[in-house]
Each structure stands twice: as C-alpha cells, then as structure tokens.
NUKEKOL-33364 format. One record per residue: residue number from 1; chain; x, y, z of N, C-alpha, C in turn. Coordinates in Angstrom, 3 decimals. Layout:
% residues N
<r i="NUM" ch="A" n_c1="X" n_c2="Y" n_c3="Z" ca_c1="X" ca_c2="Y" ca_c3="Z" c_c1="X" c_c2="Y" c_c3="Z"/>
...
//
This chain:
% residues 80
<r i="1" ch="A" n_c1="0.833" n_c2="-1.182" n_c3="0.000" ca_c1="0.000" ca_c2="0.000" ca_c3="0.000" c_c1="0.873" c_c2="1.238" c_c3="0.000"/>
<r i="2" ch="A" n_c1="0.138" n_c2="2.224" n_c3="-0.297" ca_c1="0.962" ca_c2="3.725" ca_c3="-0.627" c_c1="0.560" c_c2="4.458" c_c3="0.506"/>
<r i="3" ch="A" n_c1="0.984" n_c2="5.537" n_c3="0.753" ca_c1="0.673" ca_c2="6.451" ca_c3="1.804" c_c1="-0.368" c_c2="7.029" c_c3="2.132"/>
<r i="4" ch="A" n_c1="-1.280" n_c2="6.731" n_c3="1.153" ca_c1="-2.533" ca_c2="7.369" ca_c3="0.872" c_c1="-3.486" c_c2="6.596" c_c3="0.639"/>
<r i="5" ch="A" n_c1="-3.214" n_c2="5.509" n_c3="1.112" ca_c1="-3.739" ca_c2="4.099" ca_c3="1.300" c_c1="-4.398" c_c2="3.857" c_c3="0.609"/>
<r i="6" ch="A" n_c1="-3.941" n_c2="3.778" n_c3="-0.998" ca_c1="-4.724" ca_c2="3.244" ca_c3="-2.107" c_c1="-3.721" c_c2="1.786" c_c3="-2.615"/>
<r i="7" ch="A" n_c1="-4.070" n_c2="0.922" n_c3="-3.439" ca_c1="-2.717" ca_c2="0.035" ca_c3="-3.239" c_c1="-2.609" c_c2="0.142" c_c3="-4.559"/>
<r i="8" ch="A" n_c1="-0.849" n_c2="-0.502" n_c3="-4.306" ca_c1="-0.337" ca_c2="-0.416" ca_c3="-5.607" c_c1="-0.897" c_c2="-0.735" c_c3="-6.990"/>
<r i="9" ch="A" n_c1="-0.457" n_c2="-0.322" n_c3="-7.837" ca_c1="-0.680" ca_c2="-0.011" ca_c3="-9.373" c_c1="-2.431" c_c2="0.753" c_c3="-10.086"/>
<r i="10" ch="A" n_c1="-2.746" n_c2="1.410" n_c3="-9.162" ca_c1="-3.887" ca_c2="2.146" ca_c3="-8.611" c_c1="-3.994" c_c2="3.435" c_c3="-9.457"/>
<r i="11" ch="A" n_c1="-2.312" n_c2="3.808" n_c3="-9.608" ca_c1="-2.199" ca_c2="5.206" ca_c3="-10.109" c_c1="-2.798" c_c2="5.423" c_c3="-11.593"/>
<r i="12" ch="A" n_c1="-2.146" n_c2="3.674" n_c3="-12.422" ca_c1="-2.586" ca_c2="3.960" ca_c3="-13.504" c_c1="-3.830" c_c2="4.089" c_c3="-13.905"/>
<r i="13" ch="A" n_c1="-4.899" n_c2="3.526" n_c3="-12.651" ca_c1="-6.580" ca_c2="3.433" ca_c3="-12.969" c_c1="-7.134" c_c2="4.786" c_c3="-13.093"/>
<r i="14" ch="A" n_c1="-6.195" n_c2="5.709" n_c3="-12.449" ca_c1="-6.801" ca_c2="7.190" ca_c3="-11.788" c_c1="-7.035" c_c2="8.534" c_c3="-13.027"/>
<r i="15" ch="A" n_c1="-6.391" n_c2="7.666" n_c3="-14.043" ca_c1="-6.546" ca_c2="8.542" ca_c3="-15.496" c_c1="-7.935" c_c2="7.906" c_c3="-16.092"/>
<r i="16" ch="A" n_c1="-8.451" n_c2="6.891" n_c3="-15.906" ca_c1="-9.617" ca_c2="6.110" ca_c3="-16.028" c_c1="-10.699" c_c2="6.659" c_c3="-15.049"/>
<r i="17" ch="A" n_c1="-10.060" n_c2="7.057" n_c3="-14.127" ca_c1="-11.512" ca_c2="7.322" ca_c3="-13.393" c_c1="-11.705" c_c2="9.039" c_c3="-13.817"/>
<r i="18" ch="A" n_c1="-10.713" n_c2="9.590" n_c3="-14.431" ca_c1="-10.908" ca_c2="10.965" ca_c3="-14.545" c_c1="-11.922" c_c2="11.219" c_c3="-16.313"/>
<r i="19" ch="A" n_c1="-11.353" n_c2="10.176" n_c3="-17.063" ca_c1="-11.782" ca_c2="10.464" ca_c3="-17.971" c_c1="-13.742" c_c2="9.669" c_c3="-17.944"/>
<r i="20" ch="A" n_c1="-14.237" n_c2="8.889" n_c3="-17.358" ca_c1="-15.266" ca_c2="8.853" ca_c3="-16.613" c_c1="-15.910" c_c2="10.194" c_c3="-15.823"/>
<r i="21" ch="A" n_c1="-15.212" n_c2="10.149" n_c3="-15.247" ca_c1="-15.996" ca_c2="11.693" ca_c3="-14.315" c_c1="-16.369" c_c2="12.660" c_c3="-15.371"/>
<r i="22" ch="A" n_c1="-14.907" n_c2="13.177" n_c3="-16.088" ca_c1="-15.344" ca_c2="13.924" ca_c3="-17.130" c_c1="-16.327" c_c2="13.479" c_c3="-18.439"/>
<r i="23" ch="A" n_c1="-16.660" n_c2="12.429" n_c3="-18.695" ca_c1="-17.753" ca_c2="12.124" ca_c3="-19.612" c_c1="-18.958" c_c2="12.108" c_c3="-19.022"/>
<r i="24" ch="A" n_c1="-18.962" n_c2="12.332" n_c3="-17.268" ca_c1="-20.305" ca_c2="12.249" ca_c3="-16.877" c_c1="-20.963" c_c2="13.747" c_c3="-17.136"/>
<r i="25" ch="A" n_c1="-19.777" n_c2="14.673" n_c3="-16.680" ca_c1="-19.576" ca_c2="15.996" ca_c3="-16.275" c_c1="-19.257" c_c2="17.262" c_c3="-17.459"/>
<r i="26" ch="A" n_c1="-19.135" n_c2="16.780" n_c3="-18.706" ca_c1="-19.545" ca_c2="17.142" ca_c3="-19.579" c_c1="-20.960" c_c2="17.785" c_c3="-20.596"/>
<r i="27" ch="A" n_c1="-21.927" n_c2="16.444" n_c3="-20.137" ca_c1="-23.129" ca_c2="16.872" ca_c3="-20.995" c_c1="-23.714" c_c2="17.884" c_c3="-20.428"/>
<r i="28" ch="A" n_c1="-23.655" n_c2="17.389" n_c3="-18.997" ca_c1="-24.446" ca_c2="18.332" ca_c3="-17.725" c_c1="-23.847" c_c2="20.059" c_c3="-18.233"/>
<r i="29" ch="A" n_c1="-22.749" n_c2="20.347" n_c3="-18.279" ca_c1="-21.913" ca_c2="21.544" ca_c3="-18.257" c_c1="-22.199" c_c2="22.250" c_c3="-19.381"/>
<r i="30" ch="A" n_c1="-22.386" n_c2="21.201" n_c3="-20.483" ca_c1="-23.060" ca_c2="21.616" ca_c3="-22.110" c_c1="-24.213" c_c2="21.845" c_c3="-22.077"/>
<r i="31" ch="A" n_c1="-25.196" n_c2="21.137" n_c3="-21.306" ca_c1="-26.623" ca_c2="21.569" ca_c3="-21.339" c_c1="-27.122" c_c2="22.898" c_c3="-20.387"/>
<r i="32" ch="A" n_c1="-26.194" n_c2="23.291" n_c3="-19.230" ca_c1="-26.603" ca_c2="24.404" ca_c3="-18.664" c_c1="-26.065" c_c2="25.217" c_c3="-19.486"/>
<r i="33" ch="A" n_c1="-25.050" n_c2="25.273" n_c3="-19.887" ca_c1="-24.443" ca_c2="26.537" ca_c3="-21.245" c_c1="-25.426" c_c2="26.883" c_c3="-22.119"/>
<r i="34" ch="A" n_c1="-25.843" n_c2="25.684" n_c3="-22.856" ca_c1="-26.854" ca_c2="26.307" ca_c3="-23.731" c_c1="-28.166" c_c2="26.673" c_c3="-23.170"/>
<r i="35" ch="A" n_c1="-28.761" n_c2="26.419" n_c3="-22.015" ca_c1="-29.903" ca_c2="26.758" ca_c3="-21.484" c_c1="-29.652" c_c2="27.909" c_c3="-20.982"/>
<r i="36" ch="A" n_c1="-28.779" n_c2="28.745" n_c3="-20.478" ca_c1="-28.072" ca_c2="30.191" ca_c3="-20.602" c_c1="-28.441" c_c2="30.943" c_c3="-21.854"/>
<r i="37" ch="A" n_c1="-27.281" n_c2="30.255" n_c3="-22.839" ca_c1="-28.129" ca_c2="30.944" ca_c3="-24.078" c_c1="-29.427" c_c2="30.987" c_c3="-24.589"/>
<r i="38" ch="A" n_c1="-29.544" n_c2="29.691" n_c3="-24.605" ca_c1="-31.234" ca_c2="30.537" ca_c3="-24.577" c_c1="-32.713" c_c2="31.017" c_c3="-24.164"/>
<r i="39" ch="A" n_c1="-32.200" n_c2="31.250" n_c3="-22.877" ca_c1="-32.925" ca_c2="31.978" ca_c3="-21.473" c_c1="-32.368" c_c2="33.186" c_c3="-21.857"/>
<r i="40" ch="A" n_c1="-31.280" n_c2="33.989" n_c3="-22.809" ca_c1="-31.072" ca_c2="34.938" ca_c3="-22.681" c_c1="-31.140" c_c2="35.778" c_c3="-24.174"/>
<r i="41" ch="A" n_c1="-31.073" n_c2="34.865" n_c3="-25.051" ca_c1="-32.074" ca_c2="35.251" ca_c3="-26.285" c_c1="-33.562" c_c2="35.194" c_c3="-25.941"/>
<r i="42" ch="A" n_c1="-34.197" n_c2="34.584" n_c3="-25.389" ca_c1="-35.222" ca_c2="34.928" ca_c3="-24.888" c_c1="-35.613" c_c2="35.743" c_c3="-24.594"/>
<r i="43" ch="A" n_c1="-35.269" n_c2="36.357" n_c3="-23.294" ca_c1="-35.112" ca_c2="37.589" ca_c3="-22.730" c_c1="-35.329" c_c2="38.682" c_c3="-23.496"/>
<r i="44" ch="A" n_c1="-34.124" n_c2="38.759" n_c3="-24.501" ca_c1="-33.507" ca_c2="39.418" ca_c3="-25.598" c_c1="-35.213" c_c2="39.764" c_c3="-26.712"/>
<r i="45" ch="A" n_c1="-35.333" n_c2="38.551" n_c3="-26.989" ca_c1="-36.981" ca_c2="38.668" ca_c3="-27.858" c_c1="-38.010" c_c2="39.762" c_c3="-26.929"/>
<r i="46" ch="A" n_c1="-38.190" n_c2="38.998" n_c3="-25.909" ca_c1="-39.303" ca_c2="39.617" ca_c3="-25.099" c_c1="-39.227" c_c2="41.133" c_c3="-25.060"/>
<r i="47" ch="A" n_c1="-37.816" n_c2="41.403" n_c3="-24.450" ca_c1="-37.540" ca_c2="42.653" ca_c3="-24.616" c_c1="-37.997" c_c2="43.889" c_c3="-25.897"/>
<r i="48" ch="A" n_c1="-37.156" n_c2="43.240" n_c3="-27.536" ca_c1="-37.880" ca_c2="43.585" ca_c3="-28.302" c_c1="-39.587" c_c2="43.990" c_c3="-28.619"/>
<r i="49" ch="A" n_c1="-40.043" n_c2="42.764" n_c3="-28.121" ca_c1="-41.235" ca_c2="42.871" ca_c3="-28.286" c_c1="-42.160" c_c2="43.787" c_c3="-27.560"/>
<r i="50" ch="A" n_c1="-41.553" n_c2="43.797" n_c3="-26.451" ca_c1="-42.228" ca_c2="44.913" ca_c3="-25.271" c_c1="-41.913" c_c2="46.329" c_c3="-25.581"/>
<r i="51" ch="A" n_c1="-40.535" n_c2="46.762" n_c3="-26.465" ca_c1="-40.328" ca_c2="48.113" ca_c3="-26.565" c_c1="-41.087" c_c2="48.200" c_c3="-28.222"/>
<r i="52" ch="A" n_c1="-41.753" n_c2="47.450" n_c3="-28.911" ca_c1="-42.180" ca_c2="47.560" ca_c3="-30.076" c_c1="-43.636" c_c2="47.658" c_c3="-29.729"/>
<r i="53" ch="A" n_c1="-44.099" n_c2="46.931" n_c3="-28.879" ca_c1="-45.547" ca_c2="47.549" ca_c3="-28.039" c_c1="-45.727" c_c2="48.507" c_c3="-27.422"/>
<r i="54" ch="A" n_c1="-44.458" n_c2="49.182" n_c3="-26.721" ca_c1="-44.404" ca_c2="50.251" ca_c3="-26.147" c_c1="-44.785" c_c2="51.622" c_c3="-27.179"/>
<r i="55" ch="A" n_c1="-43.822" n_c2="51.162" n_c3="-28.390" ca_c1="-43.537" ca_c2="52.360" ca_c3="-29.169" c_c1="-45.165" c_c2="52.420" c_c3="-30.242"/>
<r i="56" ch="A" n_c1="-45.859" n_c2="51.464" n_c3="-30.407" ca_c1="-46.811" ca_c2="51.452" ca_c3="-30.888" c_c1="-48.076" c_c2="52.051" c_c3="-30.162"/>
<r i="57" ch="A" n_c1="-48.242" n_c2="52.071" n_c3="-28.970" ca_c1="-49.173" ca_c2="52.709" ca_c3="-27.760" c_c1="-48.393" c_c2="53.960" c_c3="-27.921"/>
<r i="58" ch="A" n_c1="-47.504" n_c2="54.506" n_c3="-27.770" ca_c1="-46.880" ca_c2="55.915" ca_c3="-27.894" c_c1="-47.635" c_c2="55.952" c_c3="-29.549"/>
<r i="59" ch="A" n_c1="-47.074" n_c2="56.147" n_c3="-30.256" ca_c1="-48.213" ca_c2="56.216" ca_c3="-31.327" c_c1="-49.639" c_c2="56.683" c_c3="-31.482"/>
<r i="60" ch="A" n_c1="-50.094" n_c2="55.733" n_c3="-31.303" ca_c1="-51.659" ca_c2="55.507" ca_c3="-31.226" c_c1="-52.674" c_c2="56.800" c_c3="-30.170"/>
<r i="61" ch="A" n_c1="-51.191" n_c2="56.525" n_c3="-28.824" ca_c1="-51.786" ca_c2="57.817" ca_c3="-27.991" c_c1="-51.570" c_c2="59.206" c_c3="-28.248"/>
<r i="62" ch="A" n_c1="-50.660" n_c2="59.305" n_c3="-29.326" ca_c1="-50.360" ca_c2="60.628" ca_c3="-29.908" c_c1="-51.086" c_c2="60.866" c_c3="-31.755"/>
<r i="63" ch="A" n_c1="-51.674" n_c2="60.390" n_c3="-32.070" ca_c1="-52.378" ca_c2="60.340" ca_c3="-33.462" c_c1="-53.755" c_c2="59.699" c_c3="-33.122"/>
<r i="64" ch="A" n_c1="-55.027" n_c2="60.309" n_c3="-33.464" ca_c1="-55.938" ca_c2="59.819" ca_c3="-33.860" c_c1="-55.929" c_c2="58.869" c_c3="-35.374"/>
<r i="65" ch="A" n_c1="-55.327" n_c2="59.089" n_c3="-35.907" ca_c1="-55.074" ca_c2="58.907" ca_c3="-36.901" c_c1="-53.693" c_c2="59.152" c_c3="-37.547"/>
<r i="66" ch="A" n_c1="-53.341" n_c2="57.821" n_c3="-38.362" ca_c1="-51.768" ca_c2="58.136" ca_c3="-39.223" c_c1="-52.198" c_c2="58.510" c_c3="-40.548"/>
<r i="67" ch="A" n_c1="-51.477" n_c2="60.190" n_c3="-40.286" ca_c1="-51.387" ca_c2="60.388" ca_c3="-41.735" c_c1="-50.762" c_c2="59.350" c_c3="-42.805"/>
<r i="68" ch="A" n_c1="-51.684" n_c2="59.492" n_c3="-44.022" ca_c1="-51.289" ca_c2="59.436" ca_c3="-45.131" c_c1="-49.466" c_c2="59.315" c_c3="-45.725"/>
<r i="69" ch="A" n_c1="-48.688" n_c2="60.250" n_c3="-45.669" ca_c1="-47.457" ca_c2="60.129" ca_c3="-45.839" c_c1="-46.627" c_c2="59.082" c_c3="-45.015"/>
<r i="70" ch="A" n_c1="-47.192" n_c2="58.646" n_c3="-43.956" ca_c1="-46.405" ca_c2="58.052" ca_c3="-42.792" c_c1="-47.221" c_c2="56.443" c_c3="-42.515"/>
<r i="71" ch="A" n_c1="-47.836" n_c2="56.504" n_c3="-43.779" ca_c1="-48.769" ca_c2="55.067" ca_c3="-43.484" c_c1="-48.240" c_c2="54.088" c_c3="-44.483"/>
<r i="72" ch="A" n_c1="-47.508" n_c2="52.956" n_c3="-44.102" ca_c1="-47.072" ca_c2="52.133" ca_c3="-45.082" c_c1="-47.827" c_c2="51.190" c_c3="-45.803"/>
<r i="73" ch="A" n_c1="-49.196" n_c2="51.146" n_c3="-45.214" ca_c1="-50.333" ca_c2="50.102" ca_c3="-45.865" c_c1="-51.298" c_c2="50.929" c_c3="-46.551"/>
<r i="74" ch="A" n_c1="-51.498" n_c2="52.172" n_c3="-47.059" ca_c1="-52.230" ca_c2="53.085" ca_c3="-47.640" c_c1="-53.021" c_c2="52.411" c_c3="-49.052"/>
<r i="75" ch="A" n_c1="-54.373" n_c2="52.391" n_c3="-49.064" ca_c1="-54.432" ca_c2="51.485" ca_c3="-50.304" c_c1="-54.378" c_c2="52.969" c_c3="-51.371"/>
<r i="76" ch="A" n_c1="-54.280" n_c2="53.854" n_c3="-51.066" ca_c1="-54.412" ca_c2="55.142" ca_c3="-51.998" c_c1="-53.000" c_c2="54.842" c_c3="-52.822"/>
<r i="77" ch="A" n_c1="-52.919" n_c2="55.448" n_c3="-54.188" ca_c1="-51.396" ca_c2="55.662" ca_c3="-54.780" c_c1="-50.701" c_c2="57.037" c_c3="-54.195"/>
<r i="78" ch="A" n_c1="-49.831" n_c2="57.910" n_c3="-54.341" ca_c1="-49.208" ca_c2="59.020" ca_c3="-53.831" c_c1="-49.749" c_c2="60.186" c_c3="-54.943"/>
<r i="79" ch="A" n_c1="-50.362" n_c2="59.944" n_c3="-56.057" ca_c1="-50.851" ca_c2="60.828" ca_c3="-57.575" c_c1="-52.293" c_c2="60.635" c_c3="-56.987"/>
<r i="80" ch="A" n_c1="-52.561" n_c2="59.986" n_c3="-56.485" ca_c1="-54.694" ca_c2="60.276" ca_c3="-56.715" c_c1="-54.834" c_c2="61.799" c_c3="-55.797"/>
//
C-alpha cells in the first residue's frame, strides 16, 4: 500500500476514473451553457417585443389617426 492508502498499481486506474468523471460531467456543463443561451435570447426577444408595443401605444396615444405620408399600408397611390 501507498501512503494514501490506495494500493499499488492504482495510479494507472486514476486517469480512467478521470476520464469517466469527465464524460459524466460534460453533458451536464453543455446543457446548462446552452440553457443560458437561450434563457437569454429569450429575454432578448421579449424585450424587443415589449419596446415595439411600447412604441406602438406611444403612437396611437399621440395620433388619432396616421397620416397618409407616414402610413405604409395606404391602399391610396401618392398621384390620386
């Protein structure tokens, strides 16, 4: 036995047990990474979406109505 009371020829198993640990400890480490990313593109969307609702109520509360020049769905031509 060794000092550390593992017994001999033990040492060479200990690169075996590392590369185990690390194949357990891998997927786990890969799957919270990407669940980061995208909890934070998420975020990222929502965000968008809330300042594009925002800016549309700003709008709406400042115009009864969108002029003509500033209306991109106008079924009128710009000559009638």
């Amino acid at each position: 036995m060794l000092c550390d009371g593992r017994p001999r020829g033990s040492a060479a198993t200990s690169g075996g047990n590392a590369a185990i640990e690390f194949a357990v400890i891998v997927p786990v480490m890969l799957t919270m990474f990407f669940g980061v990313v995208e909890f934070s593109s998420a975020v990222a969307v929502k965000r968008k979406i809330s300042m594009a609702a925002e800016e549309l109520a700003d709008l709406a509360a400042r115009y009864k109505e969108v002029p003509d020049t500033e209306s991109t769905t106008s079924s009128r031509s710009p000559g009638r």
